[in-house]
C-alpha positions as CSV (number, residue, x, y, z in Angstrom):
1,X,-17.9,3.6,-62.7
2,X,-14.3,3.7,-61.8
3,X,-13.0,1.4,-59.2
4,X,-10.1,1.2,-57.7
5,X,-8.4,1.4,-61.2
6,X,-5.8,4.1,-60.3
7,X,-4.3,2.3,-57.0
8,X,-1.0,0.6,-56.8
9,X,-0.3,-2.0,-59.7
10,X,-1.9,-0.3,-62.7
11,X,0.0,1.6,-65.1
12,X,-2.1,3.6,-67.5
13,X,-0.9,4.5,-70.4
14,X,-3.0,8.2,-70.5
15,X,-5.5,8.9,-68.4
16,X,-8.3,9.8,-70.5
17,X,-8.2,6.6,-72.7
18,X,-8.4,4.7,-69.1
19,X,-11.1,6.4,-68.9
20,X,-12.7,5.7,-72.0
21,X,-11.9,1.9,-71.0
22,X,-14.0,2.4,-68.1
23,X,-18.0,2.0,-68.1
24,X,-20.8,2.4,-65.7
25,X,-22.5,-0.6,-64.3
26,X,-25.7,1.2,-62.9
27,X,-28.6,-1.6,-63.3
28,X,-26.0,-4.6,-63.5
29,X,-25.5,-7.7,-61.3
30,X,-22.5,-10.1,-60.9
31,X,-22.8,-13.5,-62.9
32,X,-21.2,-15.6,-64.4
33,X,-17.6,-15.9,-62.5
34,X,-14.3,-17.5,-63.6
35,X,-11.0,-17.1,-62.7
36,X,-7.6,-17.8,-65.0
37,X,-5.9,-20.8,-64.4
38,X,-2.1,-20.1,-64.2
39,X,0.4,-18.6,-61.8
40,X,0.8,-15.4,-62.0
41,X,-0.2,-13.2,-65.5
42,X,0.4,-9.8,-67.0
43,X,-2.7,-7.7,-68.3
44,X,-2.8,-5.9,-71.5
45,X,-5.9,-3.4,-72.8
46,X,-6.1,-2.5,-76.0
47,X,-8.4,0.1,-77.8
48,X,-10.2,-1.5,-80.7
49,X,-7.5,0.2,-83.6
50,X,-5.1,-1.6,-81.0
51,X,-3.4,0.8,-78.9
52,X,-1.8,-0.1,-75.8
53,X,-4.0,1.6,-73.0
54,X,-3.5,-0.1,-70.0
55,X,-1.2,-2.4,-68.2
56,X,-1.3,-4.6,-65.1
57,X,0.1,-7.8,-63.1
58,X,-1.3,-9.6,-61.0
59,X,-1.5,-13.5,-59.3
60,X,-5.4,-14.1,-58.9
61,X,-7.2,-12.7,-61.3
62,X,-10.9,-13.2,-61.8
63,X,-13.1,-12.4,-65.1
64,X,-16.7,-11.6,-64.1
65,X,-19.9,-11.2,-66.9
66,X,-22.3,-8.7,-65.7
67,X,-26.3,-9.5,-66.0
68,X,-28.8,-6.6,-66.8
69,X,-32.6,-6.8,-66.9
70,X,-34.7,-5.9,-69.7
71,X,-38.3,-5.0,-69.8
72,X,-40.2,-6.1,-72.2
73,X,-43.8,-4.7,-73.4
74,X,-45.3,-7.7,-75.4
75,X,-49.0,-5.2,-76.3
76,X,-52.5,-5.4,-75.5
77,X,-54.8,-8.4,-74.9
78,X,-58.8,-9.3,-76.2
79,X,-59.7,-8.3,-72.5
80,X,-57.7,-5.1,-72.3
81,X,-54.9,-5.6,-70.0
82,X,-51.2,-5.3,-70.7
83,X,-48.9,-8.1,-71.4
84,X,-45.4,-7.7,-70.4
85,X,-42.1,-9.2,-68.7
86,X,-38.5,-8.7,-68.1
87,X,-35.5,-11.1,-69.6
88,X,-31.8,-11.5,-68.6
89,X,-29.0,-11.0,-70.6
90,X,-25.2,-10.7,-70.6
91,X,-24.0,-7.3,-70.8
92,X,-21.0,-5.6,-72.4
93,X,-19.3,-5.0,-69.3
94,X,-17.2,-7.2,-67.1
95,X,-15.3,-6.7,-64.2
96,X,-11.7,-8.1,-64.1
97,X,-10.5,-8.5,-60.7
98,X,-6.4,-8.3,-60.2
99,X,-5.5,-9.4,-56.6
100,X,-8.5,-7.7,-55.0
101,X,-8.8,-4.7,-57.3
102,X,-11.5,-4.4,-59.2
103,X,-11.8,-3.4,-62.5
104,X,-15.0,-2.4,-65.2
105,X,-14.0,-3.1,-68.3
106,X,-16.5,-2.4,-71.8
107,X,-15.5,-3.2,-75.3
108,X,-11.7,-3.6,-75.3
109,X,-9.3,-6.0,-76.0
110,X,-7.3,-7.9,-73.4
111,X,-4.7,-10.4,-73.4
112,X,-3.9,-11.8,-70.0
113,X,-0.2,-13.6,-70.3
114,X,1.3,-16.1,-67.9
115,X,4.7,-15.4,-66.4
116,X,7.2,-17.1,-68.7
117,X,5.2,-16.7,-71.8
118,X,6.9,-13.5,-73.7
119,X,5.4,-12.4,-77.3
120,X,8.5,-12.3,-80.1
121,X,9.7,-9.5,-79.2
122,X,10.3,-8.3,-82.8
123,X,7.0,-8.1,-83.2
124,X,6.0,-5.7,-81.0
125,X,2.7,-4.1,-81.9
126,X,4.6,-0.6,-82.9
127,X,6.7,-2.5,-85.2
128,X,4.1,-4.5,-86.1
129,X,1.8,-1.4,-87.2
130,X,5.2,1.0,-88.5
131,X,5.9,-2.3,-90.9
132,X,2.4,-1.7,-92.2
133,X,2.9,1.4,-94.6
134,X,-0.3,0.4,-96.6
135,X,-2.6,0.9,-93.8
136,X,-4.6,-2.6,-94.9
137,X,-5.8,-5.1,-92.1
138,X,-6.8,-8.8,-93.0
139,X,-5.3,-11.8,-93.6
140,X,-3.3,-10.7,-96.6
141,X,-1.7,-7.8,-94.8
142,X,-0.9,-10.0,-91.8
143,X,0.6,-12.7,-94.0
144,X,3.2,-9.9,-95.6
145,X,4.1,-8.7,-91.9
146,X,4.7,-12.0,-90.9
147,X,6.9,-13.4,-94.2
148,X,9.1,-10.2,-93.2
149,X,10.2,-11.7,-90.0
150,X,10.1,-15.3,-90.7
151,X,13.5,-16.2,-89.3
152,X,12.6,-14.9,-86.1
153,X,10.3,-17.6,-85.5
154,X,12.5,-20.8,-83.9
155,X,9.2,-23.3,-83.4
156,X,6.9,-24.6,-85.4
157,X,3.8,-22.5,-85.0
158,X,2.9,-18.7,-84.8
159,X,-0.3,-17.2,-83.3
160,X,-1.1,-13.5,-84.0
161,X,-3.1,-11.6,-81.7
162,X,-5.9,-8.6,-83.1
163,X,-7.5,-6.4,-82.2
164,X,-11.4,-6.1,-83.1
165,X,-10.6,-4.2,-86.2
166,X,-7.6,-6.6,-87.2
167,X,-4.6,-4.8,-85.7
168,X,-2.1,-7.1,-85.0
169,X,-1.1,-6.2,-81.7
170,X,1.3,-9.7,-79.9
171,X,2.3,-12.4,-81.7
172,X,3.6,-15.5,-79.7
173,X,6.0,-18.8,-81.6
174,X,5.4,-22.2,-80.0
175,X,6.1,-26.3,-80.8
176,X,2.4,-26.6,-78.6
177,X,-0.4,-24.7,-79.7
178,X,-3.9,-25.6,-78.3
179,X,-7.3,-23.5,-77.3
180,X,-10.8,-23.9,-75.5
181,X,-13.5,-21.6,-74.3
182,X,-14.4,-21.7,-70.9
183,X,-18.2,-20.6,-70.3
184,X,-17.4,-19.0,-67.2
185,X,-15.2,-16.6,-69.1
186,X,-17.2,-13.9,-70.4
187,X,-16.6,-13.7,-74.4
188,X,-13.0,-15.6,-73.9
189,X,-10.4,-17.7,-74.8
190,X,-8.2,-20.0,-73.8
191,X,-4.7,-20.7,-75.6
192,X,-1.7,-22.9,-74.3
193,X,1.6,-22.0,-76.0
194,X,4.1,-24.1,-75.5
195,X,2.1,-25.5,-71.8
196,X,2.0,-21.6,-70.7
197,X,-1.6,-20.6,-70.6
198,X,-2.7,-16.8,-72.8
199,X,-6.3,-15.5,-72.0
200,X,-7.4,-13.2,-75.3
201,X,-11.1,-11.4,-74.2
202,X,-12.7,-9.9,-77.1
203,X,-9.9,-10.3,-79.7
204,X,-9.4,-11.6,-82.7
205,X,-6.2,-14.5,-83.6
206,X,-4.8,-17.1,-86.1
207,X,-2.7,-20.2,-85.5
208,X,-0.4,-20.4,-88.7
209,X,2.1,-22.8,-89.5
210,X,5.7,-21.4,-89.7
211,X,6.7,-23.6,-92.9
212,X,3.1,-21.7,-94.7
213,X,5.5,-18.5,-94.6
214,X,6.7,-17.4,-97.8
C-alpha cells in the first residue's frame, strides 16, 4: 500500500523502484513506536545492492514496527478436538512517518542524517562502487577503497555505511564515534558522529580507526 509517498517532499529517484520499496500492510497493526531524536534529518533508501532509491527531509520523523497475527494449528488431542492458537510477531514492514506523511517501507536500507552531519563527500556511493573494479564486497574490498582515500579523512575515526549485501554506500569521519539501539526503533541503530545523531535501519557499518589505514 502506497501512502502518501508521491506528495510534496519526496524525491524518487524512478518510480518503479519506489514502488518496489513499497509493501502492503493488509493484516498489520501499529506497534512498537519511536521517533528520532535530533532536529531536523535527511532520509536516504537504498536497494539491497545499494542504489539510491529514494530521498526525503523532514523535522519529526517517526519509525513504526508493524505487528501481524499468526495462526497456529498445534494437531489433534486423546479426546478428538483441535488444538490451536495465534502468536504475535514483528513484521517486515514499517512505516516511517516524515512530518505527517506516511510511509511503508519493507526490506530496504535507510540512513536518516541530522542537519549538519554531511558523509565525505569523496566518497559518494558512485565513487565508492566505480573505485570497485573487482566487483568483491567484504571487509577486504572496503579496506582497499578506503586506503585509496585516506588523506581525505581529517579526524580520527571513519564509519562506513552498507548495504545488506555489503555495498558501501556513506561513509562519515569523526573525533566522536558512539552507538546504541533503541527498542522502540524497529531493527535500528543509533550512531553519534561527532555529537550529530545518524539513524542506519537495516544496514550493515564498521567504526575503523583512521591510523589502521594502510
Amino acid at each position: 500500500m502506497l501512502r502518501n509517498c508521491l506528495k510534496k517532499g519526496f524525491r524518487p529517484a524512478a518510480v518503479l523502484v519506489v514502488a518496489v520499496l513499497m509493501c502492503s500492510l493488509g493484516g498489520c497493526s501499529d506497534s512498537e513506536s519511536g521517533w528520532l531524536k535530533g532536529r531536523a534529518f535527511t532520509m536516504n533508501a537504498y536497494s539491497n545492492t545499494g542504489e539510491l532509491t529514494l530521498t526525503s527531509h523532514a523535522e519529526k520523523i517517526g519509525l513504526d514496527g508493524n505487528v501481524t497475527t499468526d495462526s497456529r494449528y498445534y494437531g489433534i488431542g486423546t479426546n478428538g478436538s483441535v488444538s490451536s492458537g495465534s502468536t504475535d510477531s514483528l513484521s517486515s514492514v514499517i512505516t516511517v512517518t516524515l512530518d505527517g506523511r506516511e510511509l511503508d517501507s519493507c526490506g530496504d536500507t535507510l540512513i536518516f542524517t541530522e542537519d549538519g552531519l554531511e558523509p565525505v563527500k569523496d566518497f559518494a556511493a558512485d565513487a565508492l562502487k566505480s573505485q570497485d573494479t573487482e566487483k568483491t564486497t567484504g571487509t577486504g574490498s572496503t579496506s582497499q577503497l578506503l586506503n585509496r582515500y585516506k588523506d581525505s579523512f581529517a579526524k580520527k575515526h571513519v564509519v562506513v555505511i552498507k548495504s545488506q549485501m555489503g555495498t558501501p554506500i556513506e561513509v562519515f569521519n569523526g573525533d566522536s564515534i558512539k552507538w546504541d539501539i533503541d527498542d522502540n526503533l524497529p531493527k535500528t541503530t543509533r550512531l553519534m558522529v561527532d555529537g550529530k545523531t545518524l539513524y542506519i535501519h537495516r544496514a550493515n557499518f564498521q567504526i575503523l580507526d583512521k591510523d589502521s589505514l594502510q
